[in-house]
Backbone bond lengths (Angstrom), bond angles and torsions (degrees), N, CA, C in turn:
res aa  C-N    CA-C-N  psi(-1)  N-CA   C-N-CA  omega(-1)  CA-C   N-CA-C  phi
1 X - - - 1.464 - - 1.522 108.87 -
2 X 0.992 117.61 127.96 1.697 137.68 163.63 1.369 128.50 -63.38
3 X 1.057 160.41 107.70 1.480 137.73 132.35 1.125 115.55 -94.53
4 X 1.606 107.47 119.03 1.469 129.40 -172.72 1.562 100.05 -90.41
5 X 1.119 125.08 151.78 1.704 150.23 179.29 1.036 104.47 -84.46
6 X 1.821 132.60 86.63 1.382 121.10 167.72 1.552 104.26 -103.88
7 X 1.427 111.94 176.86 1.376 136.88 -177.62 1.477 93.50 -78.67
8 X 1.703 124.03 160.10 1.512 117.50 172.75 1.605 93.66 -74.64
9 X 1.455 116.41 175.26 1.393 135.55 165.88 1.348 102.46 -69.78
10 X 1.369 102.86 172.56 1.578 118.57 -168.13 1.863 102.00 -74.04
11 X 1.419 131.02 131.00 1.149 125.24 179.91 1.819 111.77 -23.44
12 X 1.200 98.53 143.37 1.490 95.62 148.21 2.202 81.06 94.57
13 X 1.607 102.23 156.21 1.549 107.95 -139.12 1.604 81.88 -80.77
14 X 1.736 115.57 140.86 1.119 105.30 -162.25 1.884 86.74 -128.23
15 X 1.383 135.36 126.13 1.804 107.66 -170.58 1.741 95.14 -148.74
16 X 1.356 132.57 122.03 0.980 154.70 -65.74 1.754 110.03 -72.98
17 X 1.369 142.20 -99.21 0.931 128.30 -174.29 1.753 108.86 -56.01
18 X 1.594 118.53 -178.54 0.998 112.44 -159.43 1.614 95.86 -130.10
19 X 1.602 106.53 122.70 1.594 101.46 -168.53 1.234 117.32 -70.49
20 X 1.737 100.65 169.77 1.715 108.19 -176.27 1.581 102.32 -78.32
21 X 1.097 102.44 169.88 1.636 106.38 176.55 1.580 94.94 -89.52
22 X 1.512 99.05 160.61 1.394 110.00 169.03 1.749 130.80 -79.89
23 X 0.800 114.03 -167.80 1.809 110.43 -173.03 1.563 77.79 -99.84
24 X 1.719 111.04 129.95 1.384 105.90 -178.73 1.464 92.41 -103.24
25 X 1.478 121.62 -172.52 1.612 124.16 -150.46 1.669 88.15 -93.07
26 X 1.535 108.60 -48.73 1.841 105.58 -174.81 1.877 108.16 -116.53
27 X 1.493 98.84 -37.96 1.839 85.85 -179.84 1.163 119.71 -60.55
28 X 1.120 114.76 168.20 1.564 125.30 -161.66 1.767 100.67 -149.88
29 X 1.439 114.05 -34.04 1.587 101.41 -160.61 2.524 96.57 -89.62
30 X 0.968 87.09 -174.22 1.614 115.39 167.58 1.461 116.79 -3.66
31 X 1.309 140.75 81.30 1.230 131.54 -173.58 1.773 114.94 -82.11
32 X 1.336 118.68 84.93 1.580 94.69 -175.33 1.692 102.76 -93.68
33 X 1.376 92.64 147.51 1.855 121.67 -171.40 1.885 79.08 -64.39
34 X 1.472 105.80 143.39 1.568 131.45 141.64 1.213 118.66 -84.24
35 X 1.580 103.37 -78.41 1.449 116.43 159.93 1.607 95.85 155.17
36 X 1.762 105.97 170.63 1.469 107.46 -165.65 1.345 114.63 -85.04
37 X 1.534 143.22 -179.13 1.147 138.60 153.65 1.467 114.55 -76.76
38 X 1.530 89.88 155.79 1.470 97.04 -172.16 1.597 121.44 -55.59
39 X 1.174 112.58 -30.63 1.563 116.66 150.67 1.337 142.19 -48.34
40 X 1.356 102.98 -40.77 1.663 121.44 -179.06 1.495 116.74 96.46
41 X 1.796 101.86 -5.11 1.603 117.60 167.93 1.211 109.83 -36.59
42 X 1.557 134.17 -63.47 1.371 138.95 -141.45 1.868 104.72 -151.87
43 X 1.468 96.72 121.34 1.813 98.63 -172.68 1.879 85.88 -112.12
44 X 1.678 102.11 126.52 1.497 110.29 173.47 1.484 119.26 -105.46
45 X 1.373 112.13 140.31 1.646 139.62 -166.72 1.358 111.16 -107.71
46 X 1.273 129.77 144.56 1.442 124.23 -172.66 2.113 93.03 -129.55
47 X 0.798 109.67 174.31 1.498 108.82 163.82 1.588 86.71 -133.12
48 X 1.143 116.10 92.04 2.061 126.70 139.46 1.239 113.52 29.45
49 X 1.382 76.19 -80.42 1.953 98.15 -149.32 1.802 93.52 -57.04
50 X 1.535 129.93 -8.66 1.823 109.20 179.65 1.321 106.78 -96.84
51 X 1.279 133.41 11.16 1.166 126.07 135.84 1.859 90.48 101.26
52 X 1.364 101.79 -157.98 1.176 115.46 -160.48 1.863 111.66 -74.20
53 X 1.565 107.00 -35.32 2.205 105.81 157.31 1.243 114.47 -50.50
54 X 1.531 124.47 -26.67 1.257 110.21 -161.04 1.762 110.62 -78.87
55 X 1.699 84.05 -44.69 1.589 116.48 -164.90 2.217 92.62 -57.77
56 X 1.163 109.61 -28.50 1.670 121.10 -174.67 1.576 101.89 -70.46
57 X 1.271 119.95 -45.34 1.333 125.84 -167.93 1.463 94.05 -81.54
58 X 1.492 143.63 -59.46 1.039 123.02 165.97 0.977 164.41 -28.32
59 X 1.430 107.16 -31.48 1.703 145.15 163.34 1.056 111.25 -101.87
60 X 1.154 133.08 -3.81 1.654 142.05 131.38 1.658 124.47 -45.11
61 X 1.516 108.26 -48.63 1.281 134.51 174.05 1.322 103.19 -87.21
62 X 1.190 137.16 -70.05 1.205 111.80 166.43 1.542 157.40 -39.81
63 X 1.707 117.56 -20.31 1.117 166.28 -144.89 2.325 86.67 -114.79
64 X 0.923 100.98 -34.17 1.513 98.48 -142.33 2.025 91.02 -117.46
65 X 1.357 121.53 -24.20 1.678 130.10 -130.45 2.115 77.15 -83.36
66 X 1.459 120.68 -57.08 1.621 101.94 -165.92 1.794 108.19 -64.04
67 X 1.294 118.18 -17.51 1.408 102.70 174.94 1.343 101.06 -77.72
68 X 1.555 145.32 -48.59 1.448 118.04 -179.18 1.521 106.37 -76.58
69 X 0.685 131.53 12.30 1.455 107.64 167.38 1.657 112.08 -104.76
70 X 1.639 109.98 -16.46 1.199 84.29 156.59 1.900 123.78 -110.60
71 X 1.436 108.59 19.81 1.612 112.31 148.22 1.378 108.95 -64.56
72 X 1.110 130.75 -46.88 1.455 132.10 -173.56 1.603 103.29 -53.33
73 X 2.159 106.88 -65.53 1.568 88.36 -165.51 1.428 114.32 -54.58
74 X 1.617 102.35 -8.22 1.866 92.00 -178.04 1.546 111.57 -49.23
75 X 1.701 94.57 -65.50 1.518 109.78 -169.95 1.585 126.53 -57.21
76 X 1.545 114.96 9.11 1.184 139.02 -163.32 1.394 116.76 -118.31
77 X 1.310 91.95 -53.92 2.112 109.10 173.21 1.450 98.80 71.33
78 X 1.801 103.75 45.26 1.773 116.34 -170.39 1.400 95.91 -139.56
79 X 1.244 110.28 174.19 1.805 100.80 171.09 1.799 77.35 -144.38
80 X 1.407 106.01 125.51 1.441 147.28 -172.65 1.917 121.24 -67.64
81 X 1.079 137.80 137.68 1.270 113.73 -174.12 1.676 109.42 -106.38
82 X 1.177 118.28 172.87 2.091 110.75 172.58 1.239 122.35 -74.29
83 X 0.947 77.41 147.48 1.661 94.99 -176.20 1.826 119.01 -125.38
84 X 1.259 122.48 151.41 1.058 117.88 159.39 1.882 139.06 -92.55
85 X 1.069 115.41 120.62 1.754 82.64 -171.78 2.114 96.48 -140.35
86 X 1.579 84.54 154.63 1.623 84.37 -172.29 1.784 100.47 -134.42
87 X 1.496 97.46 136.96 1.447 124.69 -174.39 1.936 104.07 -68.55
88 X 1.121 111.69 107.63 2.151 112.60 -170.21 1.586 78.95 -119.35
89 X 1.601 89.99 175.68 2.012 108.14 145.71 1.226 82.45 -99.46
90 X 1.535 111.67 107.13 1.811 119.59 138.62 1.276 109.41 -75.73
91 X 1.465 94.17 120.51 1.429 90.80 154.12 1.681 79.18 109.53
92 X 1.432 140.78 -25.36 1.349 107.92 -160.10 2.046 93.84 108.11
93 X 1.163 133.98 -31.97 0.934 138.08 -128.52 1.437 97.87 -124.22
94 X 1.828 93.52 143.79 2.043 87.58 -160.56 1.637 85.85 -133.97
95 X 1.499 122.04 1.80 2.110 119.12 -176.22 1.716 83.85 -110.40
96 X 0.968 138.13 39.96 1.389 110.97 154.06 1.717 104.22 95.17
97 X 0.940 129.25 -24.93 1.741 139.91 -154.38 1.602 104.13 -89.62
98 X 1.091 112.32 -17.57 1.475 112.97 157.17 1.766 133.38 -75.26
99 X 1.256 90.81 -4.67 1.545 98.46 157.15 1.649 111.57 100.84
100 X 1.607 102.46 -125.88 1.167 142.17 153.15 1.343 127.01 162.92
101 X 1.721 112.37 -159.58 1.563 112.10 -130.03 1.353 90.60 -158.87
102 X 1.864 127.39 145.44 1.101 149.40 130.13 1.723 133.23 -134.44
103 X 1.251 123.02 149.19 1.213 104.07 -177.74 1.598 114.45 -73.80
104 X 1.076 137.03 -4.17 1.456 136.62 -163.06 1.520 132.41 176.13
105 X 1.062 142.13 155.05 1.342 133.66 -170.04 1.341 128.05 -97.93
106 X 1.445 92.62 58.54 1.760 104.18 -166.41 1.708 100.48 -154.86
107 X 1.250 126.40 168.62 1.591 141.23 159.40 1.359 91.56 -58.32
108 X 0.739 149.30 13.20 1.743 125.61 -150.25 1.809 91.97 -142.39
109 X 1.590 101.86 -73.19 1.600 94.43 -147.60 1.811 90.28 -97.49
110 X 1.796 115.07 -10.74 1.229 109.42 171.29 1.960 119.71 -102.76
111 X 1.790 97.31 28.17 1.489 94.12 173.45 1.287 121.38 -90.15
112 X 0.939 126.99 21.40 1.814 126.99 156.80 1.864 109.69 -117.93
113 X 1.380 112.09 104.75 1.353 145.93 168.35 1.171 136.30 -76.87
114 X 1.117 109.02 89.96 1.864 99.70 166.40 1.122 146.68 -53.46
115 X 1.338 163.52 -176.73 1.484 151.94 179.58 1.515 81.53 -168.42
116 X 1.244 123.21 135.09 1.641 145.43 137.53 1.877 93.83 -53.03
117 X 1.274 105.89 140.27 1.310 119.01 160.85 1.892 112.57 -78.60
118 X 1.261 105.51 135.97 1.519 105.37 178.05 1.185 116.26 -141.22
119 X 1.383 114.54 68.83 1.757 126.35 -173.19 1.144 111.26 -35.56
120 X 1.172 146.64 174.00 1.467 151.04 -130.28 1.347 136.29 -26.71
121 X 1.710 99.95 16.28 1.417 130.29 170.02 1.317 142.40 -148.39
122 X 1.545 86.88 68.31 1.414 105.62 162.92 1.544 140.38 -49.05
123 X 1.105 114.06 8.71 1.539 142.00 169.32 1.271 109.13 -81.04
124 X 1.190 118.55 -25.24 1.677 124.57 179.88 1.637 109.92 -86.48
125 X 1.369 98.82 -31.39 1.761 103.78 -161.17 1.806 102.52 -90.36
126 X 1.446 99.17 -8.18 1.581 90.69 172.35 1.394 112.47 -92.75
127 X 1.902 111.75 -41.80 1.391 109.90 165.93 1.639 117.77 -40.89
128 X 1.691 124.54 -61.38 1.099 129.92 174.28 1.628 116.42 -32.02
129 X 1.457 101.33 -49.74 2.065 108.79 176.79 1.136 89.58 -48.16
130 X 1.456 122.76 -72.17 1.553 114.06 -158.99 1.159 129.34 -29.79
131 X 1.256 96.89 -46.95 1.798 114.62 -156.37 1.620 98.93 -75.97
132 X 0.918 116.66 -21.77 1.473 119.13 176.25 1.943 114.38 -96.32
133 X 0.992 82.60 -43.66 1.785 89.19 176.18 1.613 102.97 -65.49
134 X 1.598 131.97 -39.46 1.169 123.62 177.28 1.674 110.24 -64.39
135 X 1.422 114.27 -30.92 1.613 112.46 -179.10 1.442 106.91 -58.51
136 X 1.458 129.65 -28.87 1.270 148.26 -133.99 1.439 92.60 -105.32
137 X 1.480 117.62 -14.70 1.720 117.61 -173.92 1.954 92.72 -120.08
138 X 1.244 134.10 21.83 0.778 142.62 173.54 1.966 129.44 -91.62
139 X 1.158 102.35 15.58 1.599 113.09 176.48 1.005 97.05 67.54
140 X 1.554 159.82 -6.47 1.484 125.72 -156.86 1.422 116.44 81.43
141 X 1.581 117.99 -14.52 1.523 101.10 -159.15 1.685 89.89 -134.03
142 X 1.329 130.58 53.19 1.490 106.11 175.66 1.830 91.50 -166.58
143 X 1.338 110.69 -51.95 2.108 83.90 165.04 1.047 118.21 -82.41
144 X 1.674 96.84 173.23 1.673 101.16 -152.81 1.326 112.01 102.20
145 X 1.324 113.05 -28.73 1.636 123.06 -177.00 1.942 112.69 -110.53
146 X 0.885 95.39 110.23 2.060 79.04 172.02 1.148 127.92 -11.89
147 X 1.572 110.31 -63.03 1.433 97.79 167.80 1.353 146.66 -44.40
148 X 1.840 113.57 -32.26 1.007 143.48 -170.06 1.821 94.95 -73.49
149 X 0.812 97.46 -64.05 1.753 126.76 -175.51 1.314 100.48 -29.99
150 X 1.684 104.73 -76.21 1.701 106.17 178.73 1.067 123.67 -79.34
151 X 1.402 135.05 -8.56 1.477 130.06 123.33 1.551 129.86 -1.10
152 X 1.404 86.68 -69.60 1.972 116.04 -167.72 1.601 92.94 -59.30
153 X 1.594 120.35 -48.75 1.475 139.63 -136.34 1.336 82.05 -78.20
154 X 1.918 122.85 -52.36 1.455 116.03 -146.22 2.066 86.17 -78.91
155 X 1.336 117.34 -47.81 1.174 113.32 -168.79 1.827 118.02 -54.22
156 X 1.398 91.07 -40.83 2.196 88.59 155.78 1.423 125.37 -49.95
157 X 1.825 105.86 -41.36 1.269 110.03 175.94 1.732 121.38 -42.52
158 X 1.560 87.65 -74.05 1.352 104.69 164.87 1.413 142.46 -14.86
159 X 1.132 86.74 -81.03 1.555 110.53 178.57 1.661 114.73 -74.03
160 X 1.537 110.68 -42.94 1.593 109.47 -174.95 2.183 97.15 -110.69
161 X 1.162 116.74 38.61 1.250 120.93 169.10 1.934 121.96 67.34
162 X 1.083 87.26 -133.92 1.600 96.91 176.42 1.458 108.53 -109.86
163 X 1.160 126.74 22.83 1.650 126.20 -168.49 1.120 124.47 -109.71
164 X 1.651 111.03 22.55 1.424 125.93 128.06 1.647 139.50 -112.38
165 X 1.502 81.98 29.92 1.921 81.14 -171.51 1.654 116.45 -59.20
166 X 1.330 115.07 -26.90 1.439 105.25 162.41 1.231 128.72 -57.28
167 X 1.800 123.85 14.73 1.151 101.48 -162.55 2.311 72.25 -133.64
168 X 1.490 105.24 30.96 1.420 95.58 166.14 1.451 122.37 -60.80
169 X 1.725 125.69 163.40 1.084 103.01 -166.27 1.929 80.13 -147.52
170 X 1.557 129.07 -5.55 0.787 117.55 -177.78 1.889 126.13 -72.93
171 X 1.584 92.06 -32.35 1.991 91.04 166.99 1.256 113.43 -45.91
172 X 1.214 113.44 -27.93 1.529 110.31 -146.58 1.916 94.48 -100.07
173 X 1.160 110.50 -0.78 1.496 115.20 -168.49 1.965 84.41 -100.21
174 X 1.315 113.79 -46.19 1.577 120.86 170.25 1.525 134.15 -48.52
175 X 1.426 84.03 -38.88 1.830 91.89 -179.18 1.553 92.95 -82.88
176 X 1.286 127.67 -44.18 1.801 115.64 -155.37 2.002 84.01 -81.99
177 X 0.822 145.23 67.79 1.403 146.08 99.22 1.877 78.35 108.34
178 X 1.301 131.44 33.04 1.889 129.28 175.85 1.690 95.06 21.48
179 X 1.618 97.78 81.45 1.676 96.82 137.54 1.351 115.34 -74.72
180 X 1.447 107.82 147.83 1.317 141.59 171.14 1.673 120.50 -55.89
181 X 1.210 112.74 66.04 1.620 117.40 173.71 1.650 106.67 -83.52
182 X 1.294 125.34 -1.73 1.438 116.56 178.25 1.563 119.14 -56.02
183 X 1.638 97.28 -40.73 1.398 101.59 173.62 1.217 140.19 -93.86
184 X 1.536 97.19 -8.19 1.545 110.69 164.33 1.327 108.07 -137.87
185 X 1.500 116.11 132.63 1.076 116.55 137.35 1.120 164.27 -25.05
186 X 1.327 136.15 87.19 1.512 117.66 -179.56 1.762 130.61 -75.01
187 X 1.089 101.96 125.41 1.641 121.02 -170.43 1.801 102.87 -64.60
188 X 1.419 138.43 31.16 1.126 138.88 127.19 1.677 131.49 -158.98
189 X 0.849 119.74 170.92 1.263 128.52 -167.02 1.736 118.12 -70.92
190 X 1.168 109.98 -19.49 1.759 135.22 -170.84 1.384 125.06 -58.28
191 X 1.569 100.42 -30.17 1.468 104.06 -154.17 1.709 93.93 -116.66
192 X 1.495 109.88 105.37 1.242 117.30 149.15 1.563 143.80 16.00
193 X 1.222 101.00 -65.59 1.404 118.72 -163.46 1.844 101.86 -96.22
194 X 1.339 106.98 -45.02 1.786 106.89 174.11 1.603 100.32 -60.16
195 X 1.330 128.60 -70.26 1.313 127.84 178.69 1.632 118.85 -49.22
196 X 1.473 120.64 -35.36 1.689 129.62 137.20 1.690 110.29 -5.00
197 X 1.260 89.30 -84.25 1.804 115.78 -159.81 1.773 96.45 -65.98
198 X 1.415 117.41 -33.67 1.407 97.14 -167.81 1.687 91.66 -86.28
199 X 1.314 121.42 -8.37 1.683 108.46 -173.53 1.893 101.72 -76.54
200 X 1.363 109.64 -27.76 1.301 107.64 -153.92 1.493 106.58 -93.83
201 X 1.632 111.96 -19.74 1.312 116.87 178.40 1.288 97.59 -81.41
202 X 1.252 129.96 -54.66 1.556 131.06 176.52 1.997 126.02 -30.64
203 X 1.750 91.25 -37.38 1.077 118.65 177.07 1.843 109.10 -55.79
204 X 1.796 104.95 -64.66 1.196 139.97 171.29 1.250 108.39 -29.87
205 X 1.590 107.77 -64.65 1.428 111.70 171.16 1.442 140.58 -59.84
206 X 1.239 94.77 -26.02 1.766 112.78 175.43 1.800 111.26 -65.42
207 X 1.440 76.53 -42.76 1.954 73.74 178.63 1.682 107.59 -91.93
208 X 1.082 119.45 12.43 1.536 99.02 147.67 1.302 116.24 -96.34
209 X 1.205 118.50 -3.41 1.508 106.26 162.41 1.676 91.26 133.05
210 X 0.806 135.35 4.49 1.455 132.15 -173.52 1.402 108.92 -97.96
211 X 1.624 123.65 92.79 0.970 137.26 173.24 2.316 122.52 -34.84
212 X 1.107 112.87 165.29 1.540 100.03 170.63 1.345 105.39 -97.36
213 X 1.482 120.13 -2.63 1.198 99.30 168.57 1.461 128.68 -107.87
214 X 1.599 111.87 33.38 1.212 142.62 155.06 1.346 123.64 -95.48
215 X 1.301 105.12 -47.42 1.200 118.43 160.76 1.528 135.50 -60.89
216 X 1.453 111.99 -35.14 1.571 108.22 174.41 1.245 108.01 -79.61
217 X 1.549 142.20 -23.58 1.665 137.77 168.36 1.474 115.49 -58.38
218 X 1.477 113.03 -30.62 1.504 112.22 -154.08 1.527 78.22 -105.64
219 X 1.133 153.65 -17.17 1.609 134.22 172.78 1.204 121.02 -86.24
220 X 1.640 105.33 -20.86 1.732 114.26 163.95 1.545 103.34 -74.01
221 X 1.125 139.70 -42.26 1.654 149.19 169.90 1.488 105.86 -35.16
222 X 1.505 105.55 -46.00 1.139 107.62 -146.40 1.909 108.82 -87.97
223 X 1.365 85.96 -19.98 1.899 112.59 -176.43 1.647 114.88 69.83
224 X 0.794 94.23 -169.91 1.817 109.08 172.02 1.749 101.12 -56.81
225 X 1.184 100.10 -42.35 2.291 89.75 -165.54 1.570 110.16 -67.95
226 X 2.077 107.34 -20.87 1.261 99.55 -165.67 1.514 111.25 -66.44
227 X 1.046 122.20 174.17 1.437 133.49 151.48 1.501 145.17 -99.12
228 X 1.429 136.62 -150.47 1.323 105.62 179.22 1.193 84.65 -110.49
229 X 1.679 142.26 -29.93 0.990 120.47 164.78 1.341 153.36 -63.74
230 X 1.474 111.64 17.72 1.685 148.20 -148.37 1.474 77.80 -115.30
231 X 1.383 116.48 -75.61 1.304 146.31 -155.33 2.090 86.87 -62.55
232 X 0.987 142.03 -41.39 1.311 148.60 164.28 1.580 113.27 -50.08
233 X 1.076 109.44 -51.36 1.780 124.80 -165.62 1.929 90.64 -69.37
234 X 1.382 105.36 -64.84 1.900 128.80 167.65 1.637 87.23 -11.41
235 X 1.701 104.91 -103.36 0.890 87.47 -179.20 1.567 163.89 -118.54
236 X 1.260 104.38 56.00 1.503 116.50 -171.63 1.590 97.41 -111.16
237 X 1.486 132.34 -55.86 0.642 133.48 -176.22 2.074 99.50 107.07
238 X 1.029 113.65 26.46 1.180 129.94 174.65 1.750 134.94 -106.60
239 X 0.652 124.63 164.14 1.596 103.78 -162.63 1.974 106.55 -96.94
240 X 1.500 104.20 135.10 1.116 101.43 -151.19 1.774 101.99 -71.49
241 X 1.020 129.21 -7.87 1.477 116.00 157.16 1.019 150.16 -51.09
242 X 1.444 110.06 -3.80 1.698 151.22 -134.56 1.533 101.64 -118.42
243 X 1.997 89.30 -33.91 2.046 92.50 -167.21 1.891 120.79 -82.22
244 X 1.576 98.35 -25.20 1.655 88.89 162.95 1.228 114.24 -79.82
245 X 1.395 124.84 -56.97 1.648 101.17 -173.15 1.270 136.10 -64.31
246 X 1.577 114.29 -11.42 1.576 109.75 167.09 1.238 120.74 -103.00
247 X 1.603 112.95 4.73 1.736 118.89 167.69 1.991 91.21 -98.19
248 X 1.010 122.26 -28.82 1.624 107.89 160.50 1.471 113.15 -29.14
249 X 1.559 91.38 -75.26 1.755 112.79 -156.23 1.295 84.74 -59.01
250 X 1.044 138.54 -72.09 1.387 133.57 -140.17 1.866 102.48 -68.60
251 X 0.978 113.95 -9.57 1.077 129.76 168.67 1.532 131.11 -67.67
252 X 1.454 102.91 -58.65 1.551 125.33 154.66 1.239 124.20 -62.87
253 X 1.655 122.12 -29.86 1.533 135.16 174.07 1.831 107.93 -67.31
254 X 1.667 109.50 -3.71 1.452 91.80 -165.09 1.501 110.11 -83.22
255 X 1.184 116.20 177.78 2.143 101.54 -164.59 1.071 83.49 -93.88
256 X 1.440 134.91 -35.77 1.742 127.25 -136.44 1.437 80.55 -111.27
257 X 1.314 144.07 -25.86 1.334 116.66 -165.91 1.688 106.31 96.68
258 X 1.424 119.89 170.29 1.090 130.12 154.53 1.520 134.56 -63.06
259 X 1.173 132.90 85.60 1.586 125.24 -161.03 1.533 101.08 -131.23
260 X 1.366 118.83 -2.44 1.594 100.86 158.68 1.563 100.08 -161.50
261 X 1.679 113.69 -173.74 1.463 101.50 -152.80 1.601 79.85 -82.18
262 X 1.237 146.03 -2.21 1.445 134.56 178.86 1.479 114.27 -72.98
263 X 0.967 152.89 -8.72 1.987 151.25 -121.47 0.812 120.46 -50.35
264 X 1.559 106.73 -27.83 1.797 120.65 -171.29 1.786 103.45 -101.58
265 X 0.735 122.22 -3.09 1.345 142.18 177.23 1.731 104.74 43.30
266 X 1.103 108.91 76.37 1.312 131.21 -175.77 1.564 106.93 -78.84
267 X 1.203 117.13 143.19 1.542 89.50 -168.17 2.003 93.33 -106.46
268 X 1.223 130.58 -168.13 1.292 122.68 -179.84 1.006 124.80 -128.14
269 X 1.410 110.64 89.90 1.602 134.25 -156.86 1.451 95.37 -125.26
């Protein structure tokens, strides 16, 4: 019998052969293994070729992936399945501004994840996990939809801080004159101003006291058809006709105006 002298495995729980990567939603080139969390929650991907920032943000995310995933099942009152996700320039993009990516709104058809690479800020690339890993505790039936969307946005907030506020979307729902998405839904995630209105009402709601982790059960309840004013009636116990015109006013009552998706400055409890 032998015992040969190896090097340890690459951080992060490594147990016997070393899996293939998954079919990711847009990369295509070089998947190199990081390695999994000690849980088996989250297996991390690097793309090579960005060299030694990328490989930092990865092991950043990796280092960090079983504590958000289990902040999430908090905010869920679910326990979450693994996923794979790998740190690229999406998009071309190496500060974070390339976003991210899943195939679907489930453990299943949305467990391979993208991350935008964000060199010397890895604070972005865990918020970014979030925002996708929270879609991923979403039934299948609620992103894809605005509501769903700014859902995902406030639960990145949360959990991965303020280190996407460049990617607010509620000013911009303020300046184009606040159409009324409370009562309807918008059927995708794309458009600014619907995902706007659900960040700022969400906001609204927080500071009356309505926690997000009240809030993210009753918008999965509610699915894709609910609304935000569904999601109002849920939980106040008030009649949902009630929720645009006094999230209006309170809207118009603010001194500073709308200047980020927070306004009401709700804190995230």
């Amino acid at each position: 019998m032998n015992h040969p002298l190896r090097p340890p495995p690459p951080f992060g729980r490594q147990v016997g052969a070393s899996p293939k990567a998954p079919i990711w939603p847009s990369y295509t080139g070089p998947s190199r293994l990081v390695g999994a969390s000690p849980t088996g929650r989250a297996t991390v991907w690097v793309d090579p070729s960005l060299g030694a920032p990328a490989l930092e943000n990865a092991r950043a995310l990796l280092a960090a992936a079983d504590q958000i995933a289990a902040a999430n099942d908090a905010l869920f009152g679910t326990i979450g399945g693994s996923v794979s996700v790998i740190v690229f320039a999406l998009g071309g993009m190496t500060d974070g501004t390339g976003g991210a990516d899943h195939g679907g709104c489930d453990y299943i058809r949305g467990a391979a994840i993208e991350v935008c690479a964000a060199f010397g800020e890895s604070n972005r690339i865990l918020a970014l996990f979030e925002a996708e890993l929270s879609e991923c505790s979403m039934g299948g039936d609620l992103c894809g939809h605005s509501t769903g969307e700014a859902l995902s946005r406030w639960c990145a907030a949360q959990i991965g801080g303020d280190a996407l506020s460049d990617f607010a979307t509620a000013p911009s729902w303020a300046q184009d004159a606040m159409p009324d998405f409370v009562n309807r839904t918008d059927p995708t995630d794309q458009n600014a101003n619907s995902t706007g209105c659900g960040m700022a009402f969400i906001s609204w709601l927080m500071s009356q006291g309505h926690s997000l982790k009240e809030i993210a059960p009753a918008m999965v309840t509610l699915g894709a058809s609910g609304t935000l004013a569904r999601l109002y009636a849920a939980l106040t116990a008030d009649a949902a006709s009630n929720a645009w015109p006094r999230f209006l006013a309170a809207v118009k009552a603010l001194p500073g105006g709308v200047r980020s998706d927070n306004p009401f400055g709700a804190g995230c409890g």
